[in-house]
C-alpha positions in Angstrom: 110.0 124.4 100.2 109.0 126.8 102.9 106.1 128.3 101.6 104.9 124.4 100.5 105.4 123.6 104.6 103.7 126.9 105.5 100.7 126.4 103.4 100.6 122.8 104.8 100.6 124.1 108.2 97.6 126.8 107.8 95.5 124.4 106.3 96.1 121.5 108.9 95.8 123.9 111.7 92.3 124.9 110.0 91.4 120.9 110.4 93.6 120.2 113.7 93.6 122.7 117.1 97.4 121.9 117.7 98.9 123.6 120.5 102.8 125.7 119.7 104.5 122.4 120.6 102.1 119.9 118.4 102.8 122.7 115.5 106.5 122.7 116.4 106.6 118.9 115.7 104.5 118.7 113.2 106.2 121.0 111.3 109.0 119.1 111.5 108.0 116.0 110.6 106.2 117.3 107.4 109.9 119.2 106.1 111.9 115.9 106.9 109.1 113.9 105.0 108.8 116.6 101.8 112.6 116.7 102.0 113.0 114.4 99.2 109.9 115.2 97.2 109.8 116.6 94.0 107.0 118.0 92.2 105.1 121.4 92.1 104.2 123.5 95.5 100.5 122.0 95.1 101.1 118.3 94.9 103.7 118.6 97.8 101.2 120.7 99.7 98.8 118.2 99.2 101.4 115.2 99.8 102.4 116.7 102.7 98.3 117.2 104.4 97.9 113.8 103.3 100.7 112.3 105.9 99.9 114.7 108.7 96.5 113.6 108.5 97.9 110.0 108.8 99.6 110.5 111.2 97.0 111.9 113.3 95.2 109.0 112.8 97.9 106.6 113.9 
């Protein structure tokens, strides 16, 4: 599950300037979302953009 939340990560920070606290948290709320997921490393990747980005909007 780590390399699924680190490739989440480098591609939000290619979308979002986050400072090393933002990434911190962010981090963390993508691994306690995608705790529970199952599927391949792509689909979480891309489950796991796609509620960051959410939440950015919120």
């Amino acid at each position: 599950m780590e390399a699924v939340i680190d490739r989440v990560m480098q591609a939000y920070g290619l979308m979002v300037n986050l400072t090393p606290d933002e990434e911190s948290s962010a981090r963390e709320r993508v691994s306690q979302f995608l705790a529970d997921k199952t599927g391949d490393e792509h689909q979480l990747a891309v489950e796991g953009l796609r509620y960051l980005k959410a939440q950015q909007q919120v």
